[in-house]
DSSP file (Angstrom, degrees, kcal/mol; ACC not computed):
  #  RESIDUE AA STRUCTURE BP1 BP2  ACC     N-H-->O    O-->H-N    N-H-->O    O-->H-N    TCO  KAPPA ALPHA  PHI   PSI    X-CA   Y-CA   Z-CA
    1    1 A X              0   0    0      0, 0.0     2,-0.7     0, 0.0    43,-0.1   0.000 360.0 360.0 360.0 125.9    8.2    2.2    9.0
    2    2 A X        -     0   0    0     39,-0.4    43,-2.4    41,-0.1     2,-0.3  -0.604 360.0-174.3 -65.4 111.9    5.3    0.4   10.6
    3    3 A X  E     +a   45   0A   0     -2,-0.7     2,-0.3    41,-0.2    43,-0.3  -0.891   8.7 165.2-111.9 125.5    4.1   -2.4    8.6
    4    4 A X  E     -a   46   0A   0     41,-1.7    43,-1.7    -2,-0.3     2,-0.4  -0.962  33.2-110.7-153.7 165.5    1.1   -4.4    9.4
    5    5 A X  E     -a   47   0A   0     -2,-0.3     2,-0.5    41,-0.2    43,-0.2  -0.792  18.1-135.9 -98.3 139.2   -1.1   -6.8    7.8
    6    6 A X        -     0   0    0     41,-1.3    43,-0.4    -2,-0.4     2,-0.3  -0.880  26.2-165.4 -76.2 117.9   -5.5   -6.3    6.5
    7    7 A X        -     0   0    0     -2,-0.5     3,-0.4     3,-0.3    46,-0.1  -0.990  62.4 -10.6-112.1 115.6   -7.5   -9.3    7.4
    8    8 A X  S    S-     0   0    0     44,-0.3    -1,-0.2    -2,-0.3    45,-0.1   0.876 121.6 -61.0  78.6  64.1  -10.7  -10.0    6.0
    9    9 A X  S    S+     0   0    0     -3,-0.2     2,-0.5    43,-0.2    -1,-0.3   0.571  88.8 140.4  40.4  33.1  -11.2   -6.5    4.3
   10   10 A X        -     0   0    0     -3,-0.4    -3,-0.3     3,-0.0     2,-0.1  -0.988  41.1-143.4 -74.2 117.9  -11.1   -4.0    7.4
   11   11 A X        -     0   0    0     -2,-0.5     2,-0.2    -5,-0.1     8,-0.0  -0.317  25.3-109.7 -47.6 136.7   -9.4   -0.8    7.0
   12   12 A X        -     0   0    0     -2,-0.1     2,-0.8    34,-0.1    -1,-0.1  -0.519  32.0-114.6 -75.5 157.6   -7.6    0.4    9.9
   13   13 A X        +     0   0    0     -2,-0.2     2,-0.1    -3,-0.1    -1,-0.1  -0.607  69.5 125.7-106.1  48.3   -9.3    3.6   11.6
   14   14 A X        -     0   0    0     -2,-0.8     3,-0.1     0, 0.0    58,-0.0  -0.199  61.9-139.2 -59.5 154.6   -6.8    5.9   10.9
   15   15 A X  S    S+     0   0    0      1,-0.5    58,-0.9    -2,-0.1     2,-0.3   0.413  93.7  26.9-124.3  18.5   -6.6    9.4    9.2
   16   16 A X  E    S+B   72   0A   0     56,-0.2    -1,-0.5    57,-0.1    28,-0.3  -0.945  80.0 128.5-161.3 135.9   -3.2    9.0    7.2
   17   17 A X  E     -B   71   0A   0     54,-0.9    54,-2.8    -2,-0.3     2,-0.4  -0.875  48.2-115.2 176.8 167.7   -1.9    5.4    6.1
   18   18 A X  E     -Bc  70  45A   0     26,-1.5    28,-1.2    52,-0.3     2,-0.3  -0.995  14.3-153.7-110.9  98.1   -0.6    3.4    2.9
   19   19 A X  E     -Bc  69  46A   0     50,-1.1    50,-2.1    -2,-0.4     2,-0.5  -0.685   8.4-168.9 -93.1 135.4   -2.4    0.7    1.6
   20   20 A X  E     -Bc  68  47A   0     26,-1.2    28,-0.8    -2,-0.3    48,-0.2  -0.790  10.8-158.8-137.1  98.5    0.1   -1.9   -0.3
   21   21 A X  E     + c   0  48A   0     46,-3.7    46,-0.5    -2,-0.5    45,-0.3  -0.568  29.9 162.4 -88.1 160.3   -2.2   -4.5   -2.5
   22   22 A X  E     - c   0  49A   0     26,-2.0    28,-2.0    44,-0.2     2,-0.5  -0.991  38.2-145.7-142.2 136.3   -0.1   -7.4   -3.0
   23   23 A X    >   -     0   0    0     -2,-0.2     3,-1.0    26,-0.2     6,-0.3  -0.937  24.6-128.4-131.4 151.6    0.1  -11.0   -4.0
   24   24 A X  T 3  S+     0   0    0     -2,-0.5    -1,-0.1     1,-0.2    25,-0.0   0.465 101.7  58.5 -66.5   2.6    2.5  -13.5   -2.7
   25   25 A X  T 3  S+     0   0    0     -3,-0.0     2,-0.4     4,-0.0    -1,-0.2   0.773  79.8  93.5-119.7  -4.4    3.5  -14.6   -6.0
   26   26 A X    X>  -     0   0    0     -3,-1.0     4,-2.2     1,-0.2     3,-0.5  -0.449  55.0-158.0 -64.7 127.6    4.9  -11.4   -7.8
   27   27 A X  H 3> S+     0   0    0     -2,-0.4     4,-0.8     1,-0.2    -1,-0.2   0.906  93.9  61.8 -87.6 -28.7    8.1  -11.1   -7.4
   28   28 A X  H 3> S+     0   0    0     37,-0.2     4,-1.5     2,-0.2    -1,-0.2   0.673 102.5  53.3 -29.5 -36.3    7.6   -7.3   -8.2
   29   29 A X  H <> S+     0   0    0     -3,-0.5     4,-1.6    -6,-0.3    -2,-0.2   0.841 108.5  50.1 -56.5 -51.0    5.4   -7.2   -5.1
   30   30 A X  H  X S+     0   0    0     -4,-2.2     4,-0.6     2,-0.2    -2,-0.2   0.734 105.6  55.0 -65.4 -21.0    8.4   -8.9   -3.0
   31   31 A X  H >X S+     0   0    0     -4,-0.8     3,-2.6     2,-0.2     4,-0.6   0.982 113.7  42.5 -83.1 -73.4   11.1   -6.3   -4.3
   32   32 A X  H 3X S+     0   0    0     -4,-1.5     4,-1.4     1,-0.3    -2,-0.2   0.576 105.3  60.6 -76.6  -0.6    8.9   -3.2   -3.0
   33   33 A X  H 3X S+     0   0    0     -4,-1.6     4,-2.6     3,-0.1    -1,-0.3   0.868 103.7  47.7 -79.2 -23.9    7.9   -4.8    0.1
   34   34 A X  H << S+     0   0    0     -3,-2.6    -2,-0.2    -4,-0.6    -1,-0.1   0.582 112.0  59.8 -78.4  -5.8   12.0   -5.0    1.4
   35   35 A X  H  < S+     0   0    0     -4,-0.6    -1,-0.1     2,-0.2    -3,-0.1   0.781 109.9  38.9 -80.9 -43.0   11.8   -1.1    0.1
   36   36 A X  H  < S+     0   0    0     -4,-1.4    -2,-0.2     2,-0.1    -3,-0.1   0.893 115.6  47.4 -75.2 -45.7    9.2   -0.3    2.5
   37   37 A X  S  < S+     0   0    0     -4,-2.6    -2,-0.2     1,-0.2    -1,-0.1   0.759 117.6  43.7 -61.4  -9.3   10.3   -2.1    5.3
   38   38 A X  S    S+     0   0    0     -5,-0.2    -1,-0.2     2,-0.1     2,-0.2   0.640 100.9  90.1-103.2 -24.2   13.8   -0.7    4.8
   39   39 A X  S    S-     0   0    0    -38,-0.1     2,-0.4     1,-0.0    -4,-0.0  -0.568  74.5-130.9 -76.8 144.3   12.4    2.9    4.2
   40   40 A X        +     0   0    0     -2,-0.2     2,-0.4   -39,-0.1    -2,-0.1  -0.685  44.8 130.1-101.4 163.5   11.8    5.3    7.2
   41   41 A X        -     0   0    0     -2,-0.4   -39,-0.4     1,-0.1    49,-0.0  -0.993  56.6-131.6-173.6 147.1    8.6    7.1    7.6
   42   42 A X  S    S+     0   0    0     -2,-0.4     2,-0.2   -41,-0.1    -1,-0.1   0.890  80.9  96.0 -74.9 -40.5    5.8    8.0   10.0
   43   43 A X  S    S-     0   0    0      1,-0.1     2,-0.2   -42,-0.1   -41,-0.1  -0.460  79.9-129.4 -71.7 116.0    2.8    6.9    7.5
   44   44 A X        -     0   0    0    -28,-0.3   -26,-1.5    -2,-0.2     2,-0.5  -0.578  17.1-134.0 -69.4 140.1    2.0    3.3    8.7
   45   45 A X  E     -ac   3  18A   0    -43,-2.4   -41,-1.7    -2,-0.2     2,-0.6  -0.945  13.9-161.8-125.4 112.3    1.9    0.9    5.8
   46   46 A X  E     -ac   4  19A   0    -28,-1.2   -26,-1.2    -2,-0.5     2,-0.2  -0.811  11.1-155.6 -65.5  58.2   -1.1   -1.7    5.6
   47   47 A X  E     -ac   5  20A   0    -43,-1.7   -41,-1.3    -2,-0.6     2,-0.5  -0.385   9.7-156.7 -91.9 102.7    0.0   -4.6    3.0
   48   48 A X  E     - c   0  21A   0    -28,-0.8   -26,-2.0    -2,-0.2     2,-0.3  -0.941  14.6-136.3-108.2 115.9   -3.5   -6.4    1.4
   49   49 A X  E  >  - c   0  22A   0     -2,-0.5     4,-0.9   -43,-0.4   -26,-0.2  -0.499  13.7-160.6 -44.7 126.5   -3.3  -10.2    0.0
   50   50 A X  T  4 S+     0   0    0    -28,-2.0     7,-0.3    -2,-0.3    -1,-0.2   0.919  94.3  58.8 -60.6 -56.6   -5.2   -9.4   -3.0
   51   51 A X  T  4 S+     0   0    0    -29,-0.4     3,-0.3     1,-0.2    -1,-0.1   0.706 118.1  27.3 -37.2 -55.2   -5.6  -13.2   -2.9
   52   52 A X  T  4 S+     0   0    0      1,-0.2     2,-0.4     2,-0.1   -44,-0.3   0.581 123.7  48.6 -96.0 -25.9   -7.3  -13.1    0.8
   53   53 A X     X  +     0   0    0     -4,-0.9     4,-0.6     1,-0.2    -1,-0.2  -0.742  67.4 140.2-122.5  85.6   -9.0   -9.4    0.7
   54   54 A X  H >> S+     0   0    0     -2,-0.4     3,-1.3    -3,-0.3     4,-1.2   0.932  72.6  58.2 -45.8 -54.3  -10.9   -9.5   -2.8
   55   55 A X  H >> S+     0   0    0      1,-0.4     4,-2.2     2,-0.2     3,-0.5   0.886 108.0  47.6 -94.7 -56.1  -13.6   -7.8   -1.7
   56   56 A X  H 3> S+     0   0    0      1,-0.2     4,-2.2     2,-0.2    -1,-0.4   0.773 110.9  55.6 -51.7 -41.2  -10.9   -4.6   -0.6
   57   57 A X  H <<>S+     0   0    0     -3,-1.3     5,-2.3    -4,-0.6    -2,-0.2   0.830 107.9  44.7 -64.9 -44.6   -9.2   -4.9   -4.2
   58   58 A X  H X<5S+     0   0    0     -4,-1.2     3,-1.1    -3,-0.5    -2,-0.2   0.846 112.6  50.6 -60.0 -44.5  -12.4   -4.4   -6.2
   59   59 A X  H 3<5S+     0   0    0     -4,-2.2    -2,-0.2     1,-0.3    -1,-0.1   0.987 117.0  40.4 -78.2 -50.9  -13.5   -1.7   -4.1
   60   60 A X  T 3<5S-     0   0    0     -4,-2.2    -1,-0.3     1,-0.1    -2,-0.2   0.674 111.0-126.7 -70.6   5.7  -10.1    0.0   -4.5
   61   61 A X  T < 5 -     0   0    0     -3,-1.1    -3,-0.2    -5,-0.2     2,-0.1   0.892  37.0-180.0  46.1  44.3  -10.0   -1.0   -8.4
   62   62 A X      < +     0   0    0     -5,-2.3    -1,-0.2     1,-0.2     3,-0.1  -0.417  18.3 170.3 -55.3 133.6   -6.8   -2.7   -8.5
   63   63 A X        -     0   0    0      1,-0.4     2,-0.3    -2,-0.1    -1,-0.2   0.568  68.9  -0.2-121.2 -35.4   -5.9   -4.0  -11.9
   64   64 A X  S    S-     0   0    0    -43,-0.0    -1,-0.4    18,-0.0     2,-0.4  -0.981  82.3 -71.3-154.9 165.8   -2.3   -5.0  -11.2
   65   65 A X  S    S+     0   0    0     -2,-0.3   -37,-0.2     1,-0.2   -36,-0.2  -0.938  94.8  40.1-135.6 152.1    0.6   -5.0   -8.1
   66   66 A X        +     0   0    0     -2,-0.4    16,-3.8   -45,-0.3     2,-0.4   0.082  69.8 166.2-110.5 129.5    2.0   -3.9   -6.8
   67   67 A X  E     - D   0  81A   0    -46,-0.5   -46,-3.7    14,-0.2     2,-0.2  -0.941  15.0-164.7-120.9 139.3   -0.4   -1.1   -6.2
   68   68 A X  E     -BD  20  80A   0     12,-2.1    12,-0.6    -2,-0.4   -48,-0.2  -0.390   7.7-167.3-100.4 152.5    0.4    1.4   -3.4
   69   69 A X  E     -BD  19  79A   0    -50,-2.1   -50,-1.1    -2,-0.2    10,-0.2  -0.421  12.1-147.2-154.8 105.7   -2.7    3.9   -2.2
   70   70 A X  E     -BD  18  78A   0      8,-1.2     7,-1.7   -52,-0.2     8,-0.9  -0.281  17.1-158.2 -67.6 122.4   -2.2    6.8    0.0
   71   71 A X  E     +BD  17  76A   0    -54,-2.8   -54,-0.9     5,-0.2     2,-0.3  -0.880  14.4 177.0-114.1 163.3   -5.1    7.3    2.1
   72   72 A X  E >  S-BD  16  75A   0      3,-2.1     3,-2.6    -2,-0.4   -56,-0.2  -0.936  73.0 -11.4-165.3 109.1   -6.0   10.6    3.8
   73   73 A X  T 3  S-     0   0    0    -58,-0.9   -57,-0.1     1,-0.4     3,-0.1   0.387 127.9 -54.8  93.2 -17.5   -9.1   11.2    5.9
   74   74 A X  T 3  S+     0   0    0      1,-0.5    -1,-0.4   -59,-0.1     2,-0.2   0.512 122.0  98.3 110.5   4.1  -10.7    7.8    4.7
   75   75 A X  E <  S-D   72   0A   0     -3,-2.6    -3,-2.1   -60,-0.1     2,-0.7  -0.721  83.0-111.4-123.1 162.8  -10.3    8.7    1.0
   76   76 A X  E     -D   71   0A   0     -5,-0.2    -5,-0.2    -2,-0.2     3,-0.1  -0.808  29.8-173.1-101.5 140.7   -7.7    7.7   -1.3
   77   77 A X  E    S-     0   0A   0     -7,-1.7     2,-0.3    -2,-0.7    -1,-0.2   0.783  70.8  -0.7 -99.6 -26.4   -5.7   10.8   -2.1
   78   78 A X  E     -D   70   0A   0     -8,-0.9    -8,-1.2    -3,-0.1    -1,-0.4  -0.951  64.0-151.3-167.7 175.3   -3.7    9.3   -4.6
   79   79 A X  E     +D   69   0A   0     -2,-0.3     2,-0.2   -10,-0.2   -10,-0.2  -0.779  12.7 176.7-156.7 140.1   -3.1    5.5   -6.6
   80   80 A X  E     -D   68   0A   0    -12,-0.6   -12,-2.1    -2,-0.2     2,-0.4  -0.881  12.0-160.3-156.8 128.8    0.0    4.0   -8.1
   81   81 A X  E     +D   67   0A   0     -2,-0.2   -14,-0.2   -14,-0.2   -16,-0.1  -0.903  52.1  28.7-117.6 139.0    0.3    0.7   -9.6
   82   82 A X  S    S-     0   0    0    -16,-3.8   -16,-0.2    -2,-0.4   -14,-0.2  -0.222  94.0 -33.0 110.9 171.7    4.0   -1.0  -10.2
   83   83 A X        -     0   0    0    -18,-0.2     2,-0.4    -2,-0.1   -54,-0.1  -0.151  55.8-172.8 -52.5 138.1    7.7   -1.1   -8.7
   84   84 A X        -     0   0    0     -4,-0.1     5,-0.1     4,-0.0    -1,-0.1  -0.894  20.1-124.2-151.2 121.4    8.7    2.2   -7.3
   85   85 A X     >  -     0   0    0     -2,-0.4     4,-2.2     3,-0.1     5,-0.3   0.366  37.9 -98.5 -42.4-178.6   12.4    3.1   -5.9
   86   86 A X  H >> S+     0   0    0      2,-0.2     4,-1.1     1,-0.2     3,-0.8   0.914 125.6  50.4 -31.3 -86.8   12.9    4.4   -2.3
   87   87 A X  H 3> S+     0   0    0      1,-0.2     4,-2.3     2,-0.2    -1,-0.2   0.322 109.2  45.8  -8.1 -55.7   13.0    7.9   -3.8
   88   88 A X  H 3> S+     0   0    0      2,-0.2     4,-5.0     3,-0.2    -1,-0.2   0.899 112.7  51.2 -77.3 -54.7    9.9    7.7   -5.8
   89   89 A X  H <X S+     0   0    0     -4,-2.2     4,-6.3    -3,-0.8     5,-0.6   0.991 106.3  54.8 -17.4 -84.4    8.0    6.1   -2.8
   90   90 A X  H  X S+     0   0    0     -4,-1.1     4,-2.2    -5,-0.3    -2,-0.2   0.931 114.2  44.6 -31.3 -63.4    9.3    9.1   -0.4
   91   91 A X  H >X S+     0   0    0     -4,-2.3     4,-2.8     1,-0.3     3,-1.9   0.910 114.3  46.6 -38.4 -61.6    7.6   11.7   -3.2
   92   92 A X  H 3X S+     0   0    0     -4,-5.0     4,-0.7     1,-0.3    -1,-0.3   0.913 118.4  38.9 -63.9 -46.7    4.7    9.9   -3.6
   93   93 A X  H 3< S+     0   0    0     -4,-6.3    -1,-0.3    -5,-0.2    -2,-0.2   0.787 120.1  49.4 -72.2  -2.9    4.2    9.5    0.3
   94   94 A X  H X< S+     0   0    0     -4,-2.2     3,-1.8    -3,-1.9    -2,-0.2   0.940 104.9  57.2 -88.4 -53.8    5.5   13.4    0.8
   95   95 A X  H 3< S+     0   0    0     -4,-2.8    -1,-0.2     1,-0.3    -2,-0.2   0.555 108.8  51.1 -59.9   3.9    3.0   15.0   -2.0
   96   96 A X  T 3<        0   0    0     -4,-0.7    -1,-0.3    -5,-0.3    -2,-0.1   0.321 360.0 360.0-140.1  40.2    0.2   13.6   -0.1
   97   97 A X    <         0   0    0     -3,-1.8    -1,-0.1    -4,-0.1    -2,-0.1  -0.017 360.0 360.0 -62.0 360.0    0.6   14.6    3.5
């Protein structure tokens, strides 16, 4: 899986991607980042410091992380906040292809 970091709130130009807010001191955050990098997949995955892209967290209405957001077309097709196995990952990124 392709993993890449958001700096200074731009979205990548894309039409199918993962957005994965984060902060570097949840240790919940750290378990599902070794989940993506160890999962395979096509959908490139986009990792936002909450901490460094506020502006991108508000917009997306993040309340807690990890929260994952499938984006489709420039829209979010669907939002999930907290740890989620491989498995559960795979669904979520398969139902919204």
């Amino acid at each position: 899986m392709e993993v890449y970091e958001v700096v200074n709130d731009v979205l990548p130009d894309r039409n199918l991607y993962l957005l994965d807010f984060y902060a570097t001191w949840c240790n919940p955050c750290k378990m599902m980042a070794k989940v993506l990098e160890d999962m395979e997949s096509d959908v490139p995955v986009y990792k936002v410091n909450i901490e460094e892209n506020m502006e991108l967290a508000k917009k997306f209405n993040v309340r807690g992380v990890p929260t994952l957001a499938m984006m489709k077309d420039d829209e979010v097709s669907e939002q999930k906040s907290g740890f989620m196995k491989e498995s559960e990952l795979i669904a979520f990124i398969e139902s919204n292809k």
